[in-house]
C-alpha positions in Angstrom: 120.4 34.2 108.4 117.0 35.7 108.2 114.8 35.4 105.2 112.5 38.4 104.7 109.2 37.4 103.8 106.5 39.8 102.2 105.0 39.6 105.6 108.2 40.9 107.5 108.6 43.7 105.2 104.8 44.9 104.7 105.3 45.0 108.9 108.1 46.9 109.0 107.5 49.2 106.3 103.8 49.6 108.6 105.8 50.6 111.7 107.8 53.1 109.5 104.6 55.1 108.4 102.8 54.9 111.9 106.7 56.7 113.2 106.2 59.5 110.6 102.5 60.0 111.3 102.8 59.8 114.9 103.7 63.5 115.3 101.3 64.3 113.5 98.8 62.0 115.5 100.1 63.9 118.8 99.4 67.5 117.9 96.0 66.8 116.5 95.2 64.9 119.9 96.9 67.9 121.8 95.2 70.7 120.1 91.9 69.6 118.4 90.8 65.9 119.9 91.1 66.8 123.4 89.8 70.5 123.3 86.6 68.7 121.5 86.5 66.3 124.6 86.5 69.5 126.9 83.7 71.2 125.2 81.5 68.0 124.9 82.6 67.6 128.8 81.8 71.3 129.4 78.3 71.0 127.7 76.9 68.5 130.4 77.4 71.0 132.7 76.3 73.9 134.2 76.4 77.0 136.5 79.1 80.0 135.9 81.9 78.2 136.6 80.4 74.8 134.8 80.7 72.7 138.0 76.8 71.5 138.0 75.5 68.2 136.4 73.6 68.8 133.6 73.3 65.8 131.6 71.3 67.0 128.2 69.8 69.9 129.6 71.4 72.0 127.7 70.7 70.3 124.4 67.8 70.2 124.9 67.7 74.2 126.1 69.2 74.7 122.9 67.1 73.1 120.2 64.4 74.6 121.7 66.0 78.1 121.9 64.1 80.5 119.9 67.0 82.3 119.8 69.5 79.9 119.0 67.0 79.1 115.4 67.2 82.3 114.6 71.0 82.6 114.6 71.0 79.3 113.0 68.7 80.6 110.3 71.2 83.8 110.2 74.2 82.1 109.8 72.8 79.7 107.0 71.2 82.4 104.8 74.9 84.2 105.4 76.8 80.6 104.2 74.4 80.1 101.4 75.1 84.0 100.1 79.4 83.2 100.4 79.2 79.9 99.0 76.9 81.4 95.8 79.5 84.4 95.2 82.0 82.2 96.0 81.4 79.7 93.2 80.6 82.6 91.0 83.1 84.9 91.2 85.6 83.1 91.8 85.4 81.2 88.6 84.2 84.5 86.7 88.0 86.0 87.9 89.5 82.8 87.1 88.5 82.4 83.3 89.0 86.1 83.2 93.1 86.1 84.5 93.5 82.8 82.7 93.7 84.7 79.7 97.0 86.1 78.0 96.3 89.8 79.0 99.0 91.8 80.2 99.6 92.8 83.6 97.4 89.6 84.6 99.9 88.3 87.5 99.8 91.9 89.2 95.8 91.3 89.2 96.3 87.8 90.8 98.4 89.4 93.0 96.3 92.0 94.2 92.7 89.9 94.7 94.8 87.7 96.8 95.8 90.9 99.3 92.4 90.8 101.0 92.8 86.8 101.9 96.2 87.4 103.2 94.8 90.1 105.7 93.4 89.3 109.0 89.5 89.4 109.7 89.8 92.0 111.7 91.7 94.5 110.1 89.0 94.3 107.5 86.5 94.2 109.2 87.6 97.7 110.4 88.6 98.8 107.3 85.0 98.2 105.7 83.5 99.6 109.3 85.2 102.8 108.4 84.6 102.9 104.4 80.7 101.9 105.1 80.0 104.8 107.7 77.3 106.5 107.2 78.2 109.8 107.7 82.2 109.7 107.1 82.4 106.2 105.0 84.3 106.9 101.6 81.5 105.0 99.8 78.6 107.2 100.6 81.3 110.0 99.9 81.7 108.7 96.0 78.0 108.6 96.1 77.7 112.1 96.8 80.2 113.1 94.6 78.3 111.3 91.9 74.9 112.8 92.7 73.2 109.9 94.1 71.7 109.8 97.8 74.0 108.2 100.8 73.4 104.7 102.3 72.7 103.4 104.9 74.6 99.7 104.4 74.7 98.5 107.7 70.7 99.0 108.6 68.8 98.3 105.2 70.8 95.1 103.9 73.4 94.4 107.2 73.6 90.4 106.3 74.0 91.2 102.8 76.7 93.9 103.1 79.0 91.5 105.4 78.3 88.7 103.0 79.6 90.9 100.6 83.0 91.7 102.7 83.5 88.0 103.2 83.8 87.9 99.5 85.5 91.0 98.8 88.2 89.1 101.2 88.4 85.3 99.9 87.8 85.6 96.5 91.3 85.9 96.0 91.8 82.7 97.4 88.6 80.9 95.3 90.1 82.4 91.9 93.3 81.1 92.7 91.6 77.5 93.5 90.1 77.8 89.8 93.0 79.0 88.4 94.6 76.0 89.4 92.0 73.5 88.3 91.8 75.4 84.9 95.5 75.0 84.2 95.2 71.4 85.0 92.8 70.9 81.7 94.7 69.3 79.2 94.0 71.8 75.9 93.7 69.0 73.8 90.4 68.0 75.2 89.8 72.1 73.8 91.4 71.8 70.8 89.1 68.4 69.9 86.0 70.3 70.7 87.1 73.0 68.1 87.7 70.6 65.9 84.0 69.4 66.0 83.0 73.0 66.1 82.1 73.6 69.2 82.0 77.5 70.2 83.3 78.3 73.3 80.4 78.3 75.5 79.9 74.7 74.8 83.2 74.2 75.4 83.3 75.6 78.5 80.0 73.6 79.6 80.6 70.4 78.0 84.3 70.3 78.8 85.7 73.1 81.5 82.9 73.2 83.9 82.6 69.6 84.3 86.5 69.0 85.1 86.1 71.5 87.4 84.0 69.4 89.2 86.6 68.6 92.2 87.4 72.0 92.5 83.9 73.3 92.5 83.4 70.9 95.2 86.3 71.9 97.4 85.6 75.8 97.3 82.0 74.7 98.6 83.0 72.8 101.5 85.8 75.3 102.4 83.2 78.0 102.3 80.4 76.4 103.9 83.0 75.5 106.7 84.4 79.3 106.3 80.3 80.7 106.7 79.3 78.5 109.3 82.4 79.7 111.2 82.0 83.3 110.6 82.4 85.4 113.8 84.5 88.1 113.2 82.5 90.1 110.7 79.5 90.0 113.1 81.4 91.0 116.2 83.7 93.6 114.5 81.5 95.5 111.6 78.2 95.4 113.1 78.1 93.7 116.5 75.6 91.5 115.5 73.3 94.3 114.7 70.6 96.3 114.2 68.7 93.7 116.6 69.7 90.4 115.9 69.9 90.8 111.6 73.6 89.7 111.8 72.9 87.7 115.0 76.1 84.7 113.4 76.3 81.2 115.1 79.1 81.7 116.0 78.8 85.5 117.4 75.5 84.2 119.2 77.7 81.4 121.0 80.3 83.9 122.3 77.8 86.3 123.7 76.1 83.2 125.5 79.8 82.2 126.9 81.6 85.5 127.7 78.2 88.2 128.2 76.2 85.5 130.6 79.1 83.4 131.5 77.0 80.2 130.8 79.6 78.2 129.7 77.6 74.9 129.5 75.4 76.2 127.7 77.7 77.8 125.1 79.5 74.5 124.8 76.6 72.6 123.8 75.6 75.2 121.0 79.2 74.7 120.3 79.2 71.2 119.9 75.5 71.1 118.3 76.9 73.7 115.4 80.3 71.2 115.1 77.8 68.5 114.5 75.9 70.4 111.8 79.3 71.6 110.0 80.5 68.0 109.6 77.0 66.6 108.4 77.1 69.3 105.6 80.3 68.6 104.8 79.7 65.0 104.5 76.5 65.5 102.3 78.6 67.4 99.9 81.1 65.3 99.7 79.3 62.3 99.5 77.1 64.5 96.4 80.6 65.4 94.9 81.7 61.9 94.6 78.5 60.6 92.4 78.9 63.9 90.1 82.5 63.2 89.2 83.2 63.3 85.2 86.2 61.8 83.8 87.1 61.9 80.4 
């Protein structure tokens, strides 16, 4: 008869894990681990059909791509703008619809709409609202008395900064919504107790438990910004010039435009580098600013 030993059972119950991981181990090697490999693979090479040794030629191309700084500069100025209104918003909603108003689910309900819609059917839908000549907005502008706009030429990074958060604030407020419920009310109903008023309360107590959310909606959105493509391409074609000239938008013109796929890869791969160094440095920032009480 066998004896199990706490060996023998930490072993088996080891195997049982890696069987239920396992799937998951195969799709993210089938479908982000190897694609990865093909890029970095792709980026050493050269040519239109990428069949040329390159080495670091086109790393080196790319840092020193006037070009390639400027929609680098773009797309950071555009992250830094979703990642503010993000925060900001978001949180502004949230404390808002945490309230006991009436009617305050059907508001949940409809900020989340926009996040549930695809990136392209909004970015048509503001195409058509911010036309110059037929746009609705520059219509209610009229009506009111005041002059016309022209959004896409005098502000065009601010105005599709602006439809990114029109369409994921939904998703921020609901993030804060959660972490707001998750604050036990005694911690409230102490501070009242000592007389705190409520903005005290809600920077000595609400704000700092919000911490880990805080933290979360700024990675997902720095992630989200330095990602952005589809507001570029679709609303104003990166456009006038190069003012809306994304990372992402400039990569895919390099790729499918000049057919330099080596080239495109290594931006690629320089920009993945850059997204998981930020994300690290805020993580890493998060983790010394956590407040327990």
């Amino acid at each position: 008869m066998s004896v199990r030993t706490p060996r023998t059972l930490a072993g088996r119950y080891a195997r049982t894990a890696y069987l239920f991981l396992l799937p998951a181990i195969l799709f993210f090697a089938a479908f982000f681990y190897l694609p990865i490999g093909n890029v970095v693979a792709t980026s050493l090479r050269t040519g239109p059909q990428a069949d040329q040794w390159a080495g670091l030629g086109n790393y080196a191309q790319a840092l020193g791509d006037p070009a390639v700084r400027h929609s680098f500069l773009v797309t950071v100025a555009f992250a830094v703008m979703v990642v503010i209104g993000s925060i900001v918003l978001g949180l502004a909603l949230a404390l808002a619809l945490d309230q006991p108003l009436r009617g305050r689910v059907v508001f949940r309900v409809l900020l989340l709409v926009p996040y549930l819609t695809s990136v392209a059917i909004v970015g048509l839908l503001w195409r058509n609202i911010l036309d110059p000549e037929l746009g609705v907005l520059n219509r209610v502008l009229d009506g009111l008395g005041l002059p016309g706009q022209q959004w896409l030429n005098t502000a065009p990074l601010l105005t599709i900064a602006g439809v990114t958060l029109w369409q994921s604030v939904g998703y921020t407020m609901v993030l804060f919504l959660a972490g707001l419920q998750g604050i036990p009310e005694t911690y409230h109903e102490a501070a009242r107790i000592d007389g705190a008023d409520a903005w005290r309360r809600f920077w000595r107590i609400t704000l700092p438990l919000l911490a880990p959310t805080t933290l979360f909606v700024s990675v997902m959105a720095v992630i989200s910004g330095l990602q952005a493509f589809g507001q570029a391409y679709i609303i104003t074609n990166g456009g006038p010039g190069d003012a809306t000239d994304l990372s992402v938008f400039h990569i895919f013109n390099v790729a499918f435009r000049t057919r330099d796929f080596g080239y495109s890869s290594a931006q690629s791969v320089l920009l993945l580098v850059v997204i998981v160094a930020f994300t690290l440095v805020q993580l890493r920032a998060g983790r010394r600013g956590e407040v327990t009480y």
